[in-house]
N, C-alpha and C positions, 0 to 999 in steps of 0.2 A: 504493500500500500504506500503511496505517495503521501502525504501532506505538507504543506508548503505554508508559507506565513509570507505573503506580500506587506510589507508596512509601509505607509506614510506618513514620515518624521513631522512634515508640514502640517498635517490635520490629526495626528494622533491615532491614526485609521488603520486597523487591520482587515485583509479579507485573504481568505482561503481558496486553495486548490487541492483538492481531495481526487486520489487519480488512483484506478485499479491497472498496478503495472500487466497483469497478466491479461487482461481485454484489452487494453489498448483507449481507456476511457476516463474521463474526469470531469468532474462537477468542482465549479466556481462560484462561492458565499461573500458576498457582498463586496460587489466587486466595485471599483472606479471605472468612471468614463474614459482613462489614457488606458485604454485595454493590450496597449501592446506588452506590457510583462508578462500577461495569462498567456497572450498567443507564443512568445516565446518562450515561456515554462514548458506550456503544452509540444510545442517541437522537439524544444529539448530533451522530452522523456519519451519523443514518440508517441505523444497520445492525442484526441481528440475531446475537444470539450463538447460534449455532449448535453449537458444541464445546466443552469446557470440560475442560482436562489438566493434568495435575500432575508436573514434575518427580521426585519421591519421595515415600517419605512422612514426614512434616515432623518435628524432632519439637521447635520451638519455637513453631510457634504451632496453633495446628488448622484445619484443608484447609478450603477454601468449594467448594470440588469440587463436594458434591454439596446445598451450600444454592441453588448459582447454576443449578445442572442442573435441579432442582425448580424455580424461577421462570421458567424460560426455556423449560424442554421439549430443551435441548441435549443431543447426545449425550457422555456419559462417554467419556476415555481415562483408563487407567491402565497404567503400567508393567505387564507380564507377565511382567517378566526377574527375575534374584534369588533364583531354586528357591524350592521349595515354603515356606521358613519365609516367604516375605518374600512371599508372593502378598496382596493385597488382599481383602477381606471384606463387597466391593459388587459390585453389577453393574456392568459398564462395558464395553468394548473392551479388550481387555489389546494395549498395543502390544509390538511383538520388534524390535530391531535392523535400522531399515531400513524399517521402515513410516512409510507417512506419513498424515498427514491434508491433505487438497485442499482451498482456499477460490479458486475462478476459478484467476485465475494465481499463484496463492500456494502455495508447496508445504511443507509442515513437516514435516520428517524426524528419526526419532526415531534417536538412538545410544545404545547401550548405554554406560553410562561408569561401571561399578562402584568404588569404592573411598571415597568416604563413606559411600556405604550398597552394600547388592548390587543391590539393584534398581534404583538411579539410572538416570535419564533426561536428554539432550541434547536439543534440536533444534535442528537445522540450518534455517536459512528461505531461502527462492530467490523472489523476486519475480520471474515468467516472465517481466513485461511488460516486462522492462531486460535481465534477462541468464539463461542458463541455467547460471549460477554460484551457488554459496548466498553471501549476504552479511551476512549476522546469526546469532547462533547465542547461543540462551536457555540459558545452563550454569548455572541452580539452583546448589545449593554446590558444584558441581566445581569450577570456575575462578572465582577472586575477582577486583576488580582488586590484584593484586598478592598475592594467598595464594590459599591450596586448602581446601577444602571440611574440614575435619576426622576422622580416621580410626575415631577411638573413641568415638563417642557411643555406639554399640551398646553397648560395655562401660557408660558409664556412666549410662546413662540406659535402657537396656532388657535388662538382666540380663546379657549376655556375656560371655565369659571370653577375654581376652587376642584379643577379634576384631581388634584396633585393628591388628595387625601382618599378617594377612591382608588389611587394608582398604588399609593403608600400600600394601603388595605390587601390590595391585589398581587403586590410584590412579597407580600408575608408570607401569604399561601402558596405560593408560587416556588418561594424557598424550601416550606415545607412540603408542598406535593408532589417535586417535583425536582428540588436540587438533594434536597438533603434527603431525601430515597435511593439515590445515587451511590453505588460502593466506593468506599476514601479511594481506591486507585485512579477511580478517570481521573484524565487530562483536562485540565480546561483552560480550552483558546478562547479569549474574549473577542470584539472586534476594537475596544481600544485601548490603550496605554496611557502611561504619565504625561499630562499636557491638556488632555480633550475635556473640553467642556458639559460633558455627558455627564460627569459623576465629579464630586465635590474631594478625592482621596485616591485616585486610581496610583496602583504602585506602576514598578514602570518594567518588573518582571515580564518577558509575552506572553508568557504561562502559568498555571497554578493548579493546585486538585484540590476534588470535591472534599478529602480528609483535611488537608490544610486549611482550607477557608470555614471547616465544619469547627474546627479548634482555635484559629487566631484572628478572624477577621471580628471587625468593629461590632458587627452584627451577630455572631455566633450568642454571647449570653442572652439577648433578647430571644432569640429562638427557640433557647436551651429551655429557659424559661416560661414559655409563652407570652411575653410579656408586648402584645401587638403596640399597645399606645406608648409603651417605650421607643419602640422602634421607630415608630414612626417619629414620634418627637425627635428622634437624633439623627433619624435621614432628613429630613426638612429642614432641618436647621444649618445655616449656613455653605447652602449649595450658592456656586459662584454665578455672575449675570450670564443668562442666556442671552447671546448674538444674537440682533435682530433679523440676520439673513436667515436664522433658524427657520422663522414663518415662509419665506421663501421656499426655501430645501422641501420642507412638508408638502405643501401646496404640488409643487412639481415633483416629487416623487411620489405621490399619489395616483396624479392623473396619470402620469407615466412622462420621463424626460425624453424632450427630444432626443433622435438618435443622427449625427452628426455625420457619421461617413466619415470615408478616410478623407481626412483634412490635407488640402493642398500647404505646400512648403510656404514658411512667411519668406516675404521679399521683403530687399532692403531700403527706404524710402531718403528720397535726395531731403537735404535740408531746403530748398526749393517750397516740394510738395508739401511737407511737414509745418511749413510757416505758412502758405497757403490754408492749409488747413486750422492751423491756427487764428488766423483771422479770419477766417469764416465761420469761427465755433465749431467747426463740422469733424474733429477728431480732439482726443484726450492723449495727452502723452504721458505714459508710467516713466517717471524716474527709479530704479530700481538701484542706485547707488546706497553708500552706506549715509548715514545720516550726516555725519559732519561735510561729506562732500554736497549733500542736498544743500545744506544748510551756507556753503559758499558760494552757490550762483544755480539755481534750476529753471525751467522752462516757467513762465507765468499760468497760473492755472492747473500744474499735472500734479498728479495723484504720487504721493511718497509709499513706496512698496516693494522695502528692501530683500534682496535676495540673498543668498537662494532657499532660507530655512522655512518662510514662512507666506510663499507668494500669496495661495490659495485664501489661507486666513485671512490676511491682511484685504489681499483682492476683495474678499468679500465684503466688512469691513467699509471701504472705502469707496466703491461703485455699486449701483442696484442698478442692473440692467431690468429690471420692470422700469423705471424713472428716466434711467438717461441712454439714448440711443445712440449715442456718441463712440465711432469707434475706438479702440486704443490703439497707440501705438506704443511699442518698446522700447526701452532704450536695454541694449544690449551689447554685449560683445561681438558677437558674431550669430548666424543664421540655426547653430543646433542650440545654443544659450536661449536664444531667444522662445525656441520650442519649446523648451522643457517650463522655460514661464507659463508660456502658455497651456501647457499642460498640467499645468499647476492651477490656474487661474479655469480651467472647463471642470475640474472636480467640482467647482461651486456655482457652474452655470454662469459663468462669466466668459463666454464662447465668441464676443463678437470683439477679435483682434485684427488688424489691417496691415502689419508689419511691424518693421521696427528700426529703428539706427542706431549705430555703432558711437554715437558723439553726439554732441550740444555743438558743435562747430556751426557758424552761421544761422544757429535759432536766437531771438533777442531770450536774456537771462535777468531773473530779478534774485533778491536775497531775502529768503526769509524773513522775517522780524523773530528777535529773541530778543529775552531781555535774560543778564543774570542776576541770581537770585539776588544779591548784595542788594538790588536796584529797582527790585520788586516794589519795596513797598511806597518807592515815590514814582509810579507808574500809574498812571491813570487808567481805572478800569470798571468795565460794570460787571464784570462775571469775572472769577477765579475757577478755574474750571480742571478739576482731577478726573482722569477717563484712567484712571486702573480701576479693578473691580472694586464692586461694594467690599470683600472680607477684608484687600489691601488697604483701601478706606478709614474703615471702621479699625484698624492696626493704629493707624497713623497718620496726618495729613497736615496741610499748611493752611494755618490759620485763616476760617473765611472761605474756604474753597467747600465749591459739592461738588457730586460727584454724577458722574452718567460716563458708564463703560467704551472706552473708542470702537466695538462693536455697535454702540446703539448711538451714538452721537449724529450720524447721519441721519437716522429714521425721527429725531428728536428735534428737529431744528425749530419747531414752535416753541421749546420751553425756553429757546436761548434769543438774548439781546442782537437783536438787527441793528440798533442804532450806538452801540458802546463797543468797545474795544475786550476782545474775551484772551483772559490767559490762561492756556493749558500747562499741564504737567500729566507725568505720566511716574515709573518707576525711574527708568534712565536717559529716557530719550526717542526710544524706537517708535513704541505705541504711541506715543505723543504726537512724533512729525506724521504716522500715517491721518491720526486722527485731522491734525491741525491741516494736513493739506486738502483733506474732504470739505473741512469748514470750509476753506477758503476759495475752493470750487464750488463752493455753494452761495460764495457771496458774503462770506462773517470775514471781519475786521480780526486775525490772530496774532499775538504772540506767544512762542516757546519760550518757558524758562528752562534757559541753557542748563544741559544737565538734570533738567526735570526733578524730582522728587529726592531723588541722592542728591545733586547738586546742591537743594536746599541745604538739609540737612549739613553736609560739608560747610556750608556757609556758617551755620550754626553755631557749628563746632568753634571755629573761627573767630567765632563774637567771644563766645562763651571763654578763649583762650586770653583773650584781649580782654578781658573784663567788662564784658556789656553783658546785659541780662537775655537771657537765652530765653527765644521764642516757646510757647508752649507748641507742642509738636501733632496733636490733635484738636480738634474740636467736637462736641457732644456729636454723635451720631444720628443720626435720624432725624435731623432735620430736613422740613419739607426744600424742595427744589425751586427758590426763587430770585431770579435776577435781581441783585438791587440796585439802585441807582449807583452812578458812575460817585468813583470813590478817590481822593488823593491824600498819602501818608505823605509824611514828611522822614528823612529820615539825616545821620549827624552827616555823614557823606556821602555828597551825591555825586556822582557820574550820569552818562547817557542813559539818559531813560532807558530807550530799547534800540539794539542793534537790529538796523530793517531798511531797506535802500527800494525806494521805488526806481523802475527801470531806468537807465543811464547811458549815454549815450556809449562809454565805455564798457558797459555792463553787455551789451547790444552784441558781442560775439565771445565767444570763450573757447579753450582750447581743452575742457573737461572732457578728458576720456573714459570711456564705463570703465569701469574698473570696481565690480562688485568685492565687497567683503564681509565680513562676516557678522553676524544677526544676531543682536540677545532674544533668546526664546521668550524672557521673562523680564521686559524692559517695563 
């Protein structure tokens, strides 16, 4: 028996290829849209995909279900279970509780395992040719190692009201009927890792068994116990903000995502075409460099979306193509770099790319606004604006600031000031520029404090060495989200307000070459 573990560092994504060497066959579990790794697994072992099933339906990245089913001629499984709201919107095989799909001696059995979503899917696998025991079992976001699947997306990412506590309910039983029946030896492949937004503690192990998670995970003594309203009270509690492109995901992997075909090679666009474009509003340009080079001269208007650890995320994030029609273009290194972006960027349904260029050479160039921390507080401003999540938040923050995640800051643009000057922070810097360059294709007045959230802090430190009296480092939590009026501190020394150059006649060409590096996961 084959099994294979495809991951994606960028989205925290596993999916599976399950192959019976002796037929010459394999079944693919949740798969992505760049379906070329399956096609080339599948060569590599001589086999033929034949099946191709999904767990659920996703709602952080979008299904390759039915792009791999179209290349290959396999047949579709989808979940059947989950009542009528949560049926699927393609043709396929709807599996029930207890059906399997057959490859030779390989037998994959589907369990109904409701409670991150209703319709959730398990399967249990039994390699016949060793034992007529199942010894592997693919739990998509049921079982993490070391957490569970998340209760409330549905609330937050696809309109529901208060489902999270029905789902809680549903994930109890689900453990009990149905994990913890299971002998300690199976294997459990989850579909995500340390990183994914699906669950509030995900270890970053790829693997775990039913015995270990029955003994050491968070949730074992509530089980042990019976104790359902324990449990639930401490999966609910402080799961991190769900990404607003999550309603998206849902939505289109529901009805069923488009299925794309092989996609022609991107070409490389003259800076000509590219400024053309620009003044006609009719293309968007990703800047995909590292932050500090964004931050010394980028295209007026383009979206910050550093490479290569987190395109997909950030992509998401930063453009909704429900919204804006506007093609992208790259900035890239060269013609396969530029692919892999974009392969990156169609996991999340961000598909409408038009090329890309190797340079900023002959586009006009503006410079960011930042301001450093030091200079903060005699900046005028009507919003202070923290986009790491609520737990980061509620940790620690700069005085006066609220908070709304750079995944939801896009979708949010009514709660924030059109007419004031808004300043972001982030942890280090990353999630900041991606955030603060969406505001500013949108039309918001930004600055970055340099160095974001550490930057602060270092400041801090700084005073507090020098004998000034050290900022308190939080503010009460849970206050409601309201812009207030435009605000000016004074402080003992001043410098420039904020570093920030509207376009220049010198600024007008540059000789920034891509030169991608590297990406804090956790900025």
């Amino acid at each position: 028996m084959l099994l294979e573990r495809i991951y994606d560092e960028d989205l925290s994504q596993a999916s599976y290829v399950i192959g019976c060497q002796a037929k010459g066959e394999a079944v693919v579990v949740d798969a992505r849209r760049d379906i070329q790794p399956y096609l080339d697994l599948a060569a590599k072992n001589g086999m033929k995909i034949v099946a191709v099933t999904e767990t659920h339906i996703h709602a952080d990245y979008l299904s390759g279900t039915r792009e791999l089913a179209a290349a290959t001629g396999a047949q579709v499984y989808v979940s059947g279970e989950g009542g009528e709201d949560w049926q699927y919107g393609f043709e396929g095989t709807r599996l029930h509780h207890g059906d399997t799909i057959t490859l030779g001696n390989i037998t994959v059995k589907a369990l109904h395992t409701p409670g991150h979503t209703p319709e959730h899917l398990v399967f249990l696998v039994t390699d016949g040719a060793f034992s007529d025991q199942p010894g592997y079992l693919l739990s998509g976001d049921f079982v993490f190692s070391g957490d569970l699947g998340r209760p409330d997306l549905l609330d937050e990412a696809a309109g529901g009201v208060d489902t999270r506590f029905v789902g809680a309910k549903q994930l109890f039983r689900s453990l009990q009927e149905s994990f913890l029946t299971l002998p300690d030896h199976v294997q459990v492949y989850p579909a995500h890792g340390s990183g994914s937004a699906c669950g509030k503690a995900l270890g970053a192990l790829p693997s775990t068994t039913v015995g270990y998670e029955r003994l050491y995970a968070w949730w074992a003594p509530y089980l042990a116990a019976g104790d359902e309203q324990g449990f639930i009270d401490e999966l609910l509690d402080g799961q991190p903000d769900a990404h607003a492109y999550f309603g998206r995901m849902k939505r289109q992997n529901k009805l069923g995502p488009a299925v794309m075909g092989e996609r022609a090679p991107l070409s490389e666009m003259t800076a000509e075409a590219v400024r053309a474009g620009l003044e006609g509003d009719t293309l968007t340009v990703v800047d995909t460099r590292p932050v500090d080079q964004v931050h010394a001269g980028t295209v007026p208007g383009s979206l910050s979306i550093p490479v290569p650890s987190k395109a997909a995320t950030y992509g998401a994030w930063a453009y909704d193509p429900e919204r804006d029609s506007r093609p992208l273009v790259l900035l890239a290194p060269d013609q396969e770099s530029a692919r892999d972006i974009w392969d990156h960027l169609v996991r999340v349904g961000v598909d409408d790319v038009t090329g890309y260029v190797t340079s900023l050479d002959g586009l006009p160039l503006v410079k960011p606004a930042t301001v450093p921390p030091a200079d903060l507080e005699g900046l005028e401003h009507a919003l202070l604006l923290d986009v790491r999540n609520k737990t980061e938040h509620s940790e620690g923050t700069i005085p006066g600031a609220e908070q709304l995640s750079a995944g939801r800051v896009l979708w949010h643009t009514d709660r924030l000031p059109r007419d004031g000057r808004i300043v972001t922070f982030c942890q280090s810097g990353v999630r900041n520029s991606v955030a603060a360059s969406a505001l500013r294709r949108a039309g918001f007045d930004v600055v970055e404090i340099e160095g974001s959230y550490a930057g602060w802090l270092t400041e801090q430190s700084r005073e507090t060495v020098a004998g000034c009296p050290r900022s308190p480092q939080a503010d009460p939590a849970g206050s409601p989200f309201r812009p207030g009026p435009p605000r000016r501190r004074t402080v003992r020394c001043r410098r420039t307000p904020y570093r920030g150059h509207p376009p220049h006649p010198e600024n007008t060409r540059a000789g920034a070459r891509c030169r991608p590096g590297p990406t804090e996961g956790s900025s």
